[in-house]
C-alpha positions in Angstrom: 95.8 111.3 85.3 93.7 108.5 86.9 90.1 110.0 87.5 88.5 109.5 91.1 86.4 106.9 90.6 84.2 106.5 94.0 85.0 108.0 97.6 84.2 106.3 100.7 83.3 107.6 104.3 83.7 104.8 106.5 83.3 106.7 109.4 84.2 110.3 111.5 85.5 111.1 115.2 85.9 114.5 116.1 89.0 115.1 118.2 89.0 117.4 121.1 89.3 121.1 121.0 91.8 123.2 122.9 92.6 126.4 123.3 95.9 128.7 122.7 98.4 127.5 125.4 96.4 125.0 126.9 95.7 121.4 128.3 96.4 120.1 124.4 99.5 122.7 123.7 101.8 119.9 124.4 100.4 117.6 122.1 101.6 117.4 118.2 98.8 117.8 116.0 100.3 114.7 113.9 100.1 112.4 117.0 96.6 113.4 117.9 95.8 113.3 114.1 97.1 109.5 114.1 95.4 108.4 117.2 92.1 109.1 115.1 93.5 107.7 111.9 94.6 104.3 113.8 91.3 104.2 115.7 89.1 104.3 112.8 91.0 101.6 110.6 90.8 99.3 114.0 87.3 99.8 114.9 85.7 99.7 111.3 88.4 96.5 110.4 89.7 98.4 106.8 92.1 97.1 105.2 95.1 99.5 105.2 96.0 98.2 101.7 93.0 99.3 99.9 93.4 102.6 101.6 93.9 105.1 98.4 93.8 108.8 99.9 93.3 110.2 103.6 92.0 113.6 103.7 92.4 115.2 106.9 91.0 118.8 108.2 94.1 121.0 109.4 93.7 124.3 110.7 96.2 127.4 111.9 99.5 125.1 111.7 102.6 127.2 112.5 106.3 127.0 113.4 107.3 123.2 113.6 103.7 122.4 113.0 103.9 124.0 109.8 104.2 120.8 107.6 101.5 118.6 106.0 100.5 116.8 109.1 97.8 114.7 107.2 100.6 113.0 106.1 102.6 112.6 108.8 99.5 111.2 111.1 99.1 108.4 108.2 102.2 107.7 108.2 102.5 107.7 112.2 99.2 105.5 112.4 101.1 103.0 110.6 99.2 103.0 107.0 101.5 102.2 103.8 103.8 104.7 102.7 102.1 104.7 99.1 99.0 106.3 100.5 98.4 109.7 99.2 
């Protein structure tokens, strides 16, 4: 198993917080997830190549939502499928 070698933070947004039900119950946490994802590789200029890992904070998913959605917003924000 390849050891981590060095970890880079290249930057953080916080996303908005809603509550049970509403103005943000229509939105899929994966979408709003991306949005962040694709606005920090754009605004910091990073290479989506070199891009290893994306850890993502995820809480109280449930029903459809119930699926890694750190995954699915990397995917969605249109970083390469190898990314972990």
């Amino acid at each position: 198993m390849k050891k981590l070698q060095e970890a880079v933070i290249v930057d953080s947004i916080r996303t908005p917080v809603g509550k049970y039900g509403g103005i943000l119950s229509s939105v899929r946490p994966d979408d709003l997830a991306a949005l962040v994802i694709k606005t920090l590789v754009e605004r910091n200029n990073v290479d989506v190549n070199q891009v290893e890992d994306v850890v993502f904070g995820d809480s109280n998913q449930a029903g459809e939502d119930n699926r890694d959605v750190s995954r699915m917003a990397l995917l969605l924000a249109g970083l390469p499928f190898k990314v972990a």
